[in-house]
ChimeraX commands (.cxc) that place a marker at each C-alpha (Angstrom):
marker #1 position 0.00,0.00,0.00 radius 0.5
marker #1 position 1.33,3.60,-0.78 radius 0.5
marker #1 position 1.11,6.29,2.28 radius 0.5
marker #1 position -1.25,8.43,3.22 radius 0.5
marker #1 position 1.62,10.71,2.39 radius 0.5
marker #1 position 2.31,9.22,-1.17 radius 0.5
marker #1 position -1.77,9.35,-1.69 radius 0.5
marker #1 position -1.61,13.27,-0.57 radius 0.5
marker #1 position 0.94,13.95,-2.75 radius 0.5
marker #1 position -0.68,12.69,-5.72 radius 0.5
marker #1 position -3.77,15.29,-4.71 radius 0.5
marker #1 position -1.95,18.08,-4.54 radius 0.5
marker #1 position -0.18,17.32,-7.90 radius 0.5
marker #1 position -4.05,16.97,-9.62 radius 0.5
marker #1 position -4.91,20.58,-8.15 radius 0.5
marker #1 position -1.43,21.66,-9.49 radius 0.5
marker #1 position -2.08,20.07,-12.84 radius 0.5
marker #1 position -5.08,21.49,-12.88 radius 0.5
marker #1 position -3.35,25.01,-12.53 radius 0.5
marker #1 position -0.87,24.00,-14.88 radius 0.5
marker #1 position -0.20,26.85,-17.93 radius 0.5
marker #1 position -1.66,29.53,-15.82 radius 0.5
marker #1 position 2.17,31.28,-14.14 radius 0.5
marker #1 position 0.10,32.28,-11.36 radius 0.5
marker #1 position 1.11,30.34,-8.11 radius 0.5
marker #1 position -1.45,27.89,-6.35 radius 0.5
marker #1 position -1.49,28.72,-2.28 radius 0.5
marker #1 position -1.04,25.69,-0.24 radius 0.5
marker #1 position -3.73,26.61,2.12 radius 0.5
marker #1 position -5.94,26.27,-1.62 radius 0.5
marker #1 position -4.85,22.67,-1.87 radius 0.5
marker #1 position -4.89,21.87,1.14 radius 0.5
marker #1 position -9.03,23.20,1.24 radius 0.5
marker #1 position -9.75,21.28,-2.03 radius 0.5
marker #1 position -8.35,18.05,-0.96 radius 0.5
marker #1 position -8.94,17.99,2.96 radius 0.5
marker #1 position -4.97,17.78,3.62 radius 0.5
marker #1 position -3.91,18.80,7.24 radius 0.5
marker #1 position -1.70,22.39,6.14 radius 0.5
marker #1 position 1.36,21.69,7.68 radius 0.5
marker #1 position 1.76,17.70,6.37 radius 0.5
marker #1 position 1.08,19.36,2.84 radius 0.5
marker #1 position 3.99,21.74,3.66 radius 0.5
marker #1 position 6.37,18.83,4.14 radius 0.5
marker #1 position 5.46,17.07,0.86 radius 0.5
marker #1 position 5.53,20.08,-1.50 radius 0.5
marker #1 position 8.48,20.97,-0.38 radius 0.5
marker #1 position 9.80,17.23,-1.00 radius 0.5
marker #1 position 8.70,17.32,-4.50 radius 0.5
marker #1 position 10.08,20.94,-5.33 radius 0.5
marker #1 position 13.27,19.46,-4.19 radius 0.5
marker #1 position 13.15,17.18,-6.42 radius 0.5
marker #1 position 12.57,18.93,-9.26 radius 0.5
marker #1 position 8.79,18.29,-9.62 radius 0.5
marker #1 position 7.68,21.78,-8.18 radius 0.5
marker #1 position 8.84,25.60,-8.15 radius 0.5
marker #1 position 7.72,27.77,-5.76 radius 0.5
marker #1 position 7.73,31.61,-5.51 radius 0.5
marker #1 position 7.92,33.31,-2.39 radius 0.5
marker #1 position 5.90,36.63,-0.40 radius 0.5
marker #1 position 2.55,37.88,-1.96 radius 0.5
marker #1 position 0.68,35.94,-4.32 radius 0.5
marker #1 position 2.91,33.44,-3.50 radius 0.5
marker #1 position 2.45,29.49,-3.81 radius 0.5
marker #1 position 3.49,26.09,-6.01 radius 0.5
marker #1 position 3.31,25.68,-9.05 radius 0.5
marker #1 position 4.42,22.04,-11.60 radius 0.5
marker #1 position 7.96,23.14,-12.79 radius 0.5
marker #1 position 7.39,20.18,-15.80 radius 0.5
marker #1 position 4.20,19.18,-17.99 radius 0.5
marker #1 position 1.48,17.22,-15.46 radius 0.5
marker #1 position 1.93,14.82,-18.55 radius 0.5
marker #1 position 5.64,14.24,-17.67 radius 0.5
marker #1 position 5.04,13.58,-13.82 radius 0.5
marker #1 position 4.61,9.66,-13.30 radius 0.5
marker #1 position 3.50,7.83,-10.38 radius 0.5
marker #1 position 6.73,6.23,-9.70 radius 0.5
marker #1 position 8.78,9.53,-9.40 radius 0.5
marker #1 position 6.39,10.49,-6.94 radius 0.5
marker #1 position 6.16,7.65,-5.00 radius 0.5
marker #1 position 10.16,6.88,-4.96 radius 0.5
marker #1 position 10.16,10.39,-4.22 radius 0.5
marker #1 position 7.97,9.96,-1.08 radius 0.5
marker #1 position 8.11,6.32,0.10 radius 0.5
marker #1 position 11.22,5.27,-0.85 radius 0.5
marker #1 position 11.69,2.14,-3.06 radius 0.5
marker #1 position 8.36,0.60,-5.07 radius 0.5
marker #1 position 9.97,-3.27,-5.49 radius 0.5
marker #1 position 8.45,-5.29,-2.60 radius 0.5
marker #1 position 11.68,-6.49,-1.66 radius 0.5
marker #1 position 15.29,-4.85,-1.54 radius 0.5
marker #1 position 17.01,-7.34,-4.05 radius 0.5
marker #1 position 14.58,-6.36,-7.10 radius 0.5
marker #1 position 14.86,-2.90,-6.37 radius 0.5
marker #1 position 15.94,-0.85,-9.47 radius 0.5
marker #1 position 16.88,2.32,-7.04 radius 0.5
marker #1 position 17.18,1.10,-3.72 radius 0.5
marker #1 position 18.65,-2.12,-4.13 radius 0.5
marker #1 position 19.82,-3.95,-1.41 radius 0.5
marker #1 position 20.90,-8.06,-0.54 radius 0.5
marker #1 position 18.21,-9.38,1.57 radius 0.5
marker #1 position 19.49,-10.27,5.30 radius 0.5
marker #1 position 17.94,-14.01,5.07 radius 0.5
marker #1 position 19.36,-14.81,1.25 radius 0.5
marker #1 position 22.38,-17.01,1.09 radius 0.5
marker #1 position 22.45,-16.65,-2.38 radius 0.5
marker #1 position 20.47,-14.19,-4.65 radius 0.5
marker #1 position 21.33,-16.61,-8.08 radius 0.5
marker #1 position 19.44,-19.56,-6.13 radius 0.5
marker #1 position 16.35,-17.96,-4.39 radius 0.5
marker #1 position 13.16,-18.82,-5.31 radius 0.5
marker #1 position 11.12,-15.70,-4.44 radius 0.5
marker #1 position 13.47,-13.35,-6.04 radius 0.5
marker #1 position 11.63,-13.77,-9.60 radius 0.5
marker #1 position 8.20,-13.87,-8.24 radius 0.5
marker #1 position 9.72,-10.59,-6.38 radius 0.5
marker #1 position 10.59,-9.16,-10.10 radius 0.5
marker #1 position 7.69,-9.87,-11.92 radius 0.5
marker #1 position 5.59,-8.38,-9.52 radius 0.5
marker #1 position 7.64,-5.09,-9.46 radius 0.5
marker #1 position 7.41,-5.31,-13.03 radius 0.5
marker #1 position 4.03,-5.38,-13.27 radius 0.5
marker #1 position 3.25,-2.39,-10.42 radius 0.5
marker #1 position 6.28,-0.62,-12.77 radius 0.5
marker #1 position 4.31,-0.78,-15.76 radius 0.5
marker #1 position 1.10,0.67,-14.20 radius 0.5
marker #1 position 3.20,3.54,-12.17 radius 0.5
marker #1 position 5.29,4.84,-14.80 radius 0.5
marker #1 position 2.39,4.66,-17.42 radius 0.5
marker #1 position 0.17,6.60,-15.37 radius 0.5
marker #1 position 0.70,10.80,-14.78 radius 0.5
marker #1 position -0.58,13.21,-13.32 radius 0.5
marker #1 position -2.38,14.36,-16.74 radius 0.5
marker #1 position -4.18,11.09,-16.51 radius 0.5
marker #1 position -5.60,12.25,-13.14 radius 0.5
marker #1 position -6.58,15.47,-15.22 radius 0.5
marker #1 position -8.47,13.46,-18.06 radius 0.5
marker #1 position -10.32,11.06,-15.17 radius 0.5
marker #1 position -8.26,7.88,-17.40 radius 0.5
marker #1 position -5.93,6.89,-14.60 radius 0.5
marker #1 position -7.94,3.95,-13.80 radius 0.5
marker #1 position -6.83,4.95,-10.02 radius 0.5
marker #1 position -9.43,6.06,-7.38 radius 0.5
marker #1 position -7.65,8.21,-4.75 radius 0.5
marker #1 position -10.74,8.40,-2.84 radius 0.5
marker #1 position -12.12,4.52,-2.56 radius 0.5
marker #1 position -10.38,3.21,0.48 radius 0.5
marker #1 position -9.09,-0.34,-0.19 radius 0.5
marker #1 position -9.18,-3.79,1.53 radius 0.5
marker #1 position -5.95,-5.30,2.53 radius 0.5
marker #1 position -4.62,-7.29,0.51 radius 0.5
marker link #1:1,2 radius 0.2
marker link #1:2,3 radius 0.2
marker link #1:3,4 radius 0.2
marker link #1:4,5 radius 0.2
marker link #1:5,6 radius 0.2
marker link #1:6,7 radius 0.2
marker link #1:7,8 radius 0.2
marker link #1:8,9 radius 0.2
marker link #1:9,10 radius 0.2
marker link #1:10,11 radius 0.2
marker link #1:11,12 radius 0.2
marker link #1:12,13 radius 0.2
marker link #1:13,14 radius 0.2
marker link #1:14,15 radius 0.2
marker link #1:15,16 radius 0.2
marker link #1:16,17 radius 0.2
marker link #1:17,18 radius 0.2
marker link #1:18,19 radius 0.2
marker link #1:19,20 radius 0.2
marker link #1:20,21 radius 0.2
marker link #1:21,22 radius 0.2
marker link #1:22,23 radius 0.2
marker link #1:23,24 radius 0.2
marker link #1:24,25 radius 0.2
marker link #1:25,26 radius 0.2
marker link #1:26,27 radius 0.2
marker link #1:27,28 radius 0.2
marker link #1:28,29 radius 0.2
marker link #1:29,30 radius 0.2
marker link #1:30,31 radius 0.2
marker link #1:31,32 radius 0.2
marker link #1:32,33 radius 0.2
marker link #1:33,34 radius 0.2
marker link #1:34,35 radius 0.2
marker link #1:35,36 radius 0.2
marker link #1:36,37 radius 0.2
marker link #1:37,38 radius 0.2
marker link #1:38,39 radius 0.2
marker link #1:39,40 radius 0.2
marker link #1:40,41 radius 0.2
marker link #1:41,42 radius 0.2
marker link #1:42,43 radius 0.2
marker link #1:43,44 radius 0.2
marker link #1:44,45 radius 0.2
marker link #1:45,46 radius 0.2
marker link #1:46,47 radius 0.2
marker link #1:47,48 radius 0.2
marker link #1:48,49 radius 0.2
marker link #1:49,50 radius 0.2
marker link #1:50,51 radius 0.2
marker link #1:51,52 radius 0.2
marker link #1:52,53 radius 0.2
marker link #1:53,54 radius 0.2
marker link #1:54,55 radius 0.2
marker link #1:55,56 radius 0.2
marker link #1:56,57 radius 0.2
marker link #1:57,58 radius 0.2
marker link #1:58,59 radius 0.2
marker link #1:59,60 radius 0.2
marker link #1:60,61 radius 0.2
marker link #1:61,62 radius 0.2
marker link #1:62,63 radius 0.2
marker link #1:63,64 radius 0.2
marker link #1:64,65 radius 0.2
marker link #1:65,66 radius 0.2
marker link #1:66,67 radius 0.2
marker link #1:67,68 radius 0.2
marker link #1:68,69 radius 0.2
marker link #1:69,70 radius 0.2
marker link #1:70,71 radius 0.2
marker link #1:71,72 radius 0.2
marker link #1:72,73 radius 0.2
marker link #1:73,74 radius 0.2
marker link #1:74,75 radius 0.2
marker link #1:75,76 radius 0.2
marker link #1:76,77 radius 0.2
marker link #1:77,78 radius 0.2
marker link #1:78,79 radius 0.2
marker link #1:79,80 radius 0.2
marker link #1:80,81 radius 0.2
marker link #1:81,82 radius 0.2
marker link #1:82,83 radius 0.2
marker link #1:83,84 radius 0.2
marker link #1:84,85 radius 0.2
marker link #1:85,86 radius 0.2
marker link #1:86,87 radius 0.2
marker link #1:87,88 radius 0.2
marker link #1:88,89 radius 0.2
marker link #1:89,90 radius 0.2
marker link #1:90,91 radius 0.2
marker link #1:91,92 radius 0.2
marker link #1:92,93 radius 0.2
marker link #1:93,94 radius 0.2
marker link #1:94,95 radius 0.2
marker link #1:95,96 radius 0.2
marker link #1:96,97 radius 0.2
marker link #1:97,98 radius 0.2
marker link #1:98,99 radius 0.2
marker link #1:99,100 radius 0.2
marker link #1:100,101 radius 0.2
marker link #1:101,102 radius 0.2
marker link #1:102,103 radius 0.2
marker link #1:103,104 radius 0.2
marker link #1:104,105 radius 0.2
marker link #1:105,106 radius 0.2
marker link #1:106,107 radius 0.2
marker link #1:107,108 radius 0.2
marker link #1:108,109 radius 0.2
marker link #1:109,110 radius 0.2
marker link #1:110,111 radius 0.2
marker link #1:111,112 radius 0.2
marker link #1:112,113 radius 0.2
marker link #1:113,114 radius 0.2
marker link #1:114,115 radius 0.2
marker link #1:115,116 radius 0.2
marker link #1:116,117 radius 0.2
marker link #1:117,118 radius 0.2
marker link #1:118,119 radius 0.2
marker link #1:119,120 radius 0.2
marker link #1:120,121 radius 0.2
marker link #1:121,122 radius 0.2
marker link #1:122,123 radius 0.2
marker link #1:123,124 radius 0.2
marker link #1:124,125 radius 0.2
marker link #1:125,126 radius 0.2
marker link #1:126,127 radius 0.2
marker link #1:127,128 radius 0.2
marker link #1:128,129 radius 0.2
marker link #1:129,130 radius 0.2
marker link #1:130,131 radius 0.2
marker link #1:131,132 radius 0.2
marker link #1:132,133 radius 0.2
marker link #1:133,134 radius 0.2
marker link #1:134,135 radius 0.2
marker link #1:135,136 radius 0.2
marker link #1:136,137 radius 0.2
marker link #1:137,138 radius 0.2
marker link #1:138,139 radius 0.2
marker link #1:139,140 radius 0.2
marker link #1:140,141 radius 0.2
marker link #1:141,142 radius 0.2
marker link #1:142,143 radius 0.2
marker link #1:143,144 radius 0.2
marker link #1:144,145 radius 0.2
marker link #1:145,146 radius 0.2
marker link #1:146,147 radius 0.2
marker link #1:147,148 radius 0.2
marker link #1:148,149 radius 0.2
marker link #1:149,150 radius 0.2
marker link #1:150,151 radius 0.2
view
């Protein structure tokens, strides 16, 4: 499961999108209002993605965010590396955040390791295909506001 940080992130970069083209900053407290995200939480996560090259920000009156790149060029795995860390359910598959698992003797020989791949591959596929433009156009396939089971 992503965050509840990951899944505010991804609603402040639809109201962003939304803004997109218009070179008039968005106020947080604005997207914070629209999507029912606590202020200061928002805060921390804009200021994660503008560090990462996702958002600009301008400072003092009429201040706010804005999406430094195309909402069309943002994909759900740059925001989620960006703020959960690594997407691969295990360390060994990870393409970013790899890692040798503490309980593997031997990576070559392990049988969960390609189970492990294939199902980053397939999450991969769906996260990098999907942007924040897709939000826009209501084709993401993704409901941010359904909760979901456990699985």
């Amino acid at each position: 499961m992503i965050s509840k940080k990951a899944k505010y992130a991804l609603k402040a970069l639809k109201v962003l999108g939304q803004e997109f083209g218009n070179q008039k900053p968005v106020l947080i407290s604005y997207i914070a209002e629209q999507e029912k995200i606590p202020k200061k939480f928002l805060e921390a996560i804009l200021l994660d993605l503008r560090n990462h090259g996702i958002l600009q920000s301008q400072k003092g009156k009429g201040g706010g965010y804005m999406l430094r790149i195309p909402p069309a060029e943002v994909n759900f795995a740059k925001v989620l590396r960006i703020i959960d860390g690594p997407i691969s359910p295990t360390l060994c598959v990870s393409l970013y955040f790899y890692g040798k698992c503490d309980d593997c003797a031997d990576e070559h020989t392990c049988t969960l390791r390609n189970v492990m791949r294939d199902w980053r591959d397939a999450n991969l596929h769906v996260l990098e295909q999907t942007t924040i433009a897709d939000l826009l156009e209501n084709k993401a396939g993704v409901n941010l506001e359904t909760p979901q089971t456990n699985s």
